[in-house]
N, C-alpha and C positions, 0 to 999 in steps of 0.2 A: 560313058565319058561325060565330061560337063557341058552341061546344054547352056550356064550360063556361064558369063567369065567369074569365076570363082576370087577370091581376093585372096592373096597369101603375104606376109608379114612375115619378115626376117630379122632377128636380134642376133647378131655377131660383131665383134669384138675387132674380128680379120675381116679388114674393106675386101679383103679379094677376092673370099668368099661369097660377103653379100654381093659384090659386082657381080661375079659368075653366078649367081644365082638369081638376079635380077633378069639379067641378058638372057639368060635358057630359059626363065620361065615365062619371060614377058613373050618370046616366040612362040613358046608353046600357048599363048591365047590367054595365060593367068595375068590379072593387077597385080603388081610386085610393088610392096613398100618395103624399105630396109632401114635400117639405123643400127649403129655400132652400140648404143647405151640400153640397157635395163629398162632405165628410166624411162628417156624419152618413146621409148618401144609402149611402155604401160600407158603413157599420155596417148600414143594414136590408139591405142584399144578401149581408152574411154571416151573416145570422138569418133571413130570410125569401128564397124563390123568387119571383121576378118576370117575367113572361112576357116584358114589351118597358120598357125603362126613355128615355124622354124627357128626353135633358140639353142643359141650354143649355153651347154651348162656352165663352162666356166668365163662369166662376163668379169670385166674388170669392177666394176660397181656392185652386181649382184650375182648370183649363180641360179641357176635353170629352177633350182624349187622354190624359189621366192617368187620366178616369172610367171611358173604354173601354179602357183598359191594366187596369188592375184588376180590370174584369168581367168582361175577358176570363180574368182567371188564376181568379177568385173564386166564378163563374158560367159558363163556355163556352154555354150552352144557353140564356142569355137575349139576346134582340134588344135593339140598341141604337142610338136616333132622335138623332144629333142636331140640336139645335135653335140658332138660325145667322141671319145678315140675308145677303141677297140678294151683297151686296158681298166675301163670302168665300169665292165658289163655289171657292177654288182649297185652303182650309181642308179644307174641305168633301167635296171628291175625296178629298183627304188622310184625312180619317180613313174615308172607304169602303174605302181601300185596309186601313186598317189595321185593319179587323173589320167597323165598323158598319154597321148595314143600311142604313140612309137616313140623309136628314134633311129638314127643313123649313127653311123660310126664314119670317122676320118679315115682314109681320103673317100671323098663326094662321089656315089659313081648314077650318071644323068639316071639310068633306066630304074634303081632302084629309088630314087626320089621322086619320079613321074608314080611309080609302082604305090610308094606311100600316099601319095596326092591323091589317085582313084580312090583307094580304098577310104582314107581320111572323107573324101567328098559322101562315098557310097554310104559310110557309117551315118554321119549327118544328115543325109536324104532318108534315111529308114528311121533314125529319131523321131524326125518333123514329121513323116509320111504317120507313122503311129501315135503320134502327139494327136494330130488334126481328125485320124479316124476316133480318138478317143475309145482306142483296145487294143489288146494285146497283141494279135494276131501278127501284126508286122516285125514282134519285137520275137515272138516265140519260134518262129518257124526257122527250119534247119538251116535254110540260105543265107538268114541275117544273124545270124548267129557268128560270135568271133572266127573268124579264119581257120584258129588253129583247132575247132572242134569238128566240122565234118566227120564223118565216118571214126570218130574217139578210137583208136587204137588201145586197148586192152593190157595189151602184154600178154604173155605167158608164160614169161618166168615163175621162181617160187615166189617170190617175193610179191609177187603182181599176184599169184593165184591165192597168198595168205589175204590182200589186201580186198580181193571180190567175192572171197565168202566173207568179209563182212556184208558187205554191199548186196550181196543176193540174200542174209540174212536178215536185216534191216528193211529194204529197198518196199518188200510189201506190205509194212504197217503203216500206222499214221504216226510214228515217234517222230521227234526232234531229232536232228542230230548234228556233232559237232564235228567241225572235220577241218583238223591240223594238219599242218605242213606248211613247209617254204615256201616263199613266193616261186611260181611259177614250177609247180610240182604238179600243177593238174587238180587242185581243188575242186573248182569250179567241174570241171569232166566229169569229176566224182558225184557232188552235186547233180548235175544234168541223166549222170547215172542210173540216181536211185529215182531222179525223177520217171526218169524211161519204163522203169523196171515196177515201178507201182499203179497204184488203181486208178491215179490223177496222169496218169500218161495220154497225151491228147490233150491235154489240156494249159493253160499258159505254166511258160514257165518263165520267172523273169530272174535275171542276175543283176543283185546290184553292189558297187565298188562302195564301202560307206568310208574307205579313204579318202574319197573322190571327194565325198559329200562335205560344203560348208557348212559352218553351225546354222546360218540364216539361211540357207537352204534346203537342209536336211530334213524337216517338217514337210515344205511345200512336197518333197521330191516323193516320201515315203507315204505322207497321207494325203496328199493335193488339197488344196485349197479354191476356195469361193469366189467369184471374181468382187470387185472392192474392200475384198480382207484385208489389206495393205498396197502397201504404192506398188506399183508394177501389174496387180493382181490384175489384169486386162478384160480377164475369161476366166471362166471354168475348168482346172485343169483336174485331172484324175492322176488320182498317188500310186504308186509304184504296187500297192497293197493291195487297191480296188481292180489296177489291171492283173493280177495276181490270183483275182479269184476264182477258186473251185480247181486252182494246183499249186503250184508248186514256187517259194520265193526261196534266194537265195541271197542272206546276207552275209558277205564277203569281208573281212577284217574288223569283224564285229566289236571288238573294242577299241575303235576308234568313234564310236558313237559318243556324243555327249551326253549329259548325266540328265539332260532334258530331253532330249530324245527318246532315253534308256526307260525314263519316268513312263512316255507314251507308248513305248512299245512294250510294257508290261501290260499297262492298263489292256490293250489290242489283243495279247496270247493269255489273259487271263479270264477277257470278257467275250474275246471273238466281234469285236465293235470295232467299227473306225467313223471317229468323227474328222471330217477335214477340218484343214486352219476356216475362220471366219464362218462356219456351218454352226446349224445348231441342232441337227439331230444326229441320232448315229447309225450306221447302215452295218446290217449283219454281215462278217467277212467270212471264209471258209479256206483258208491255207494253210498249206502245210510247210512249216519255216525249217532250212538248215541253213546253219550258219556257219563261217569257217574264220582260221586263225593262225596267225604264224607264228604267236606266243600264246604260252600256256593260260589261258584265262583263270583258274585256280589262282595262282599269280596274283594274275589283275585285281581278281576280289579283294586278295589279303592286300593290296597296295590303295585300296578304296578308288580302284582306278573303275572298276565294271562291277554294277550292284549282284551281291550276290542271290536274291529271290529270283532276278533275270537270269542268272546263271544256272541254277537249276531247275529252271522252265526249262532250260535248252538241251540240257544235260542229260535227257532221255537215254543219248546213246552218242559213243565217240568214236571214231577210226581214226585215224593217223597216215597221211599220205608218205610214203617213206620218196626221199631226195631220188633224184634219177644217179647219182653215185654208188646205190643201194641196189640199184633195178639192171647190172651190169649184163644180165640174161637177156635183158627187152632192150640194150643199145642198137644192136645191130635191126633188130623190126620197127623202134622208134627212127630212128635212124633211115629207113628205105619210106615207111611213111612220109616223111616230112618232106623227102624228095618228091614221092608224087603228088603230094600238094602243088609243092614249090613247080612242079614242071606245068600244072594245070595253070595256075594263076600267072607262071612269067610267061607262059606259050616255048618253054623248052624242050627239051627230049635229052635229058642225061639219063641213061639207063642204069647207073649203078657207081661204084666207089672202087675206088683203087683202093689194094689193102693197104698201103701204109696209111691212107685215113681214116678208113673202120681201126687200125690199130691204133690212131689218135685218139679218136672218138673214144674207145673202151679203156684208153690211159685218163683221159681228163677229166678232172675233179668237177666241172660242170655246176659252178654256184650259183649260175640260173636256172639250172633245172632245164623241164620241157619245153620252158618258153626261149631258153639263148637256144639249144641245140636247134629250136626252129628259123630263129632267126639267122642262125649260123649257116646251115642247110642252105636258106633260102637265098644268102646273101651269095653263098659257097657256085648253087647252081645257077643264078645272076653271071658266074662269072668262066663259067666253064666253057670252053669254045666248043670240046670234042663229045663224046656221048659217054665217057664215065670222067669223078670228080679226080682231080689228084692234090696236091697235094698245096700244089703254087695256087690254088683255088680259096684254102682257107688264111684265117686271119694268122700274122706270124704269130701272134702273142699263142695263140691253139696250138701251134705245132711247137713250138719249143720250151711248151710247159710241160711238155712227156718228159724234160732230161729231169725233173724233180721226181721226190723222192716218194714213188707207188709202190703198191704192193697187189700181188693176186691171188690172196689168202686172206677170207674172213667169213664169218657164220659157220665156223664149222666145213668151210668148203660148198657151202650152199651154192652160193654166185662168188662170182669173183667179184672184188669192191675195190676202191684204190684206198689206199691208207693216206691217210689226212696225211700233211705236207705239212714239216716243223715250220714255213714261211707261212706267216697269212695272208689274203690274198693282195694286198699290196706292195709286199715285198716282193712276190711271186712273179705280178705283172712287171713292176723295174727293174728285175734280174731279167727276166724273158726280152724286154725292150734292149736292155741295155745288150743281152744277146745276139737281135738281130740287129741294131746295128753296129756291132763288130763284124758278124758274118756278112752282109751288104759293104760293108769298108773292103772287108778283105776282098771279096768280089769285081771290084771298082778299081783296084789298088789305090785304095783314101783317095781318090779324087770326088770332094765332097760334092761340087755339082752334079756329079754324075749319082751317088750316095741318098744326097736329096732329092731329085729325080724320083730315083729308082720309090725311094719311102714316101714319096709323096709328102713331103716336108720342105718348106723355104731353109735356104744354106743357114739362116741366124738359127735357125730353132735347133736345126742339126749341131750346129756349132755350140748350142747350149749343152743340146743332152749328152754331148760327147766329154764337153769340162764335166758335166754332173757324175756322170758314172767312169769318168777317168782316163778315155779310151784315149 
């Protein structure tokens, strides 16, 4: 727990919010600053330090990846929540990919935002704590590693067992490799995989997000730099490369690198050299780089987007993460996994799932992949009073995307798959909203206070979405 009072920073749009979230967290021991504007949010992060900042994506002035663009360049070291309805989980991936630590979904519930706070603070404390030792050791070992990798669940489905005789094939040379898929499909696992599985196991293994990474950043972070190299440079700091060596680096949405970056980390896989910013010799490196991607890099090349000499440095060897829609054999084992996480971390005891939610679970098109169904789970077992999940536990928008249109026939009958859905997934989420609250209406017999209540919605918002979709 935090031994210091931690500072936390609220940008929402709804005073009612930020109030309620001021008053819960100022009790709980944390500084709470709030402001309804973007803006004036971005001016306290360039006068004051803020440990974890809580932003709703949709501001009137700006939205959530302008906020986390800025904080990123303005603050690096501060965590950032965003804050989100259920129906944007694909937003949502989105800006994980692109720095932030979590987020939450509407309506607010206390235990799950204390739950992100620990971990937001625990991430930060093992940064600094490995920043200051100046090595790996704090960054590589199994504990500090992201939540959702503990004990990496496999699968064994067919589809899982095509995808790890790559990985046991591969996992013991010293090749490159490139490794595609969705956001939140388990890349990185993959990555951590073949680290496991080869000669450099024991040894650092570091993950890094280069979506994460600013262009005036991106040098210090990967090759460290000298202290008086430029303003800021304090100290001495070690690049992500140096702690890196003699195993295993992982760069993660690789062509989002800039074309100056691209420049240096050829010179690096071609010479085995790294010179920090502001240094002036160079120090012999020894790692073994996979890098991963959620578009076709081939692509990138012919678009002059990613050079291609760098591309086939990396191009040794490729696998292909296939979507959790694909892995419908590994639902039900991913799926009990993620529960005993989730009961470890919240201090619960759900022992299992009602079927009609494994039957959700195995209908839903899941355009987060491994990382919503964990989110989902965790949110799901948060909220369970009795010892297995049911059904009034998950988000509506999950349970009334089954009445769209699946199928349980593809590969030849390999695994069962869902058949893409003629809606994409925005229509899909406003059909499903618009769903439940008709069926909440009916329920209530339209007494909207009682309607907004129940959804966790003030009467005007209800009173919007109901003219929107007609009810």
């Amino acid at each position: 727990m935090h031994s210091i009072k931690a500072k936390i920073l609220v940008i929402d749009d709804n005073i009612d919010i930020c109030q309620l979230l001021e008053r819960f967290l100022t009790k709980k021991g944390y500084e709470v600053r709030t402001t309804i504007s973007g803006k004036d949010g971005l001016d306290l992060i360039k006068s004051n330090f803020y440990d974890l900042i809580f932003c709703d994506f949709k501001l009137r002035d700006m939205d959530g990846r302008d906020v986390l663009r800025k904080v990123r360049e303005i603050s690096p070291d501060t965590q950032v929540a965003i804050i989100t309805g259920y129906a944007d989980v694909k937003i949502a991936v989105e800006v994980i990919k692109n720095g932030a630590f979590d987020y939450v979904t509407k309506p607010l519930f206390p235990d799950e935002i204390l739950n992100l706070i620990e971990r937001a603070l625990a991430k930060t404390a093992e940064r600094q704590e490995g920043n200051s030792a100046n090595q790996s050791a704090s960054k590589t070992s199994p504990k500090n590693q992201k939540s959702g990798n503990p004990s990496y669940l496999k699968g064994s489905g067919k589809v899982s067992k095509r995808l790890y005789k790559e990985v046991d094939l591969v996992a013991p040379t010293q090749l490159s490799v490139i490794i595609y898929g969705e956001s939140g499909a388990g890349k990185e696992n993959i990555a951590r995989t073949i680290h496991d599985q080869s000669e450099r196991a024991g040894k650092p293994f570091v993950a890094i997000d280069c979506g994460a990474l600013t262009k005036e950043l991106a040098g210090s972070e990967l090759w460290g730099h000298e202290k008086g190299s430029f303003t800021g440079a304090t100290s001495d700091k070690p690049g992500q490369f140096e702690l890196a060596n003699g195993g295993t680096i992982f760069l993660d949405e690789i062509s989002n690198l800039s074309y100056e970056i691209q420049v240096g980390l050829l010179r690096l896989v071609q010479e085995r050299k790294l010179r920090k910013i502001g240094g002036t010799k160079d120090q012999p490196i020894d790692v073994r780089i996979l890098v991963a991607s959620n578009e076709d890099l081939r692509k990138s090349v012919q678009e002059g987007k990613f050079r291609e000499d760098l591309y086939f440095r990396f191009n040794e060897f490729s696998i292909t993460v296939p979507p959790l829609r694909e892995r419908i054999g590994d639902i039900e084992a991913f799926a009990a996994h993620f529960l005993e996480l989730s009961n470890e971390e919240l201090g619960k005891k759900v022992f299992g799932f009602e079927q009609e939610v494994m039957d959700v679970f195995m209908e839903y098109h899941w355009p987060g992949n491994l990382r919503e169904m964990r989110n989902v789970i965790r949110r799901a077992t948060l909220l369970t009073d009795g010892n297995r999940m049911t059904l009034s536990a998950l988000p509506p928008e999950l349970v009334y995307a089954r009445k769209f249109n699946f199928s349980d026939s593809q590969d030849n009958s390999e695994e069962k798959t869902p058949k893409k859905s003629s809606l994409n997934l925005k229509d899909a989420a406003a059909e499903a909203e618009a769903e439940v609250l008709r069926k909440v209406l009916e329920e209530v017999k339209y007494n909207r206070t009682q309607a907004a209540k129940k959804l966790g919605i003030d009467r005007k918002t209800l009173f919007n979405k109901m003219k929107q979709y007609e009810i």
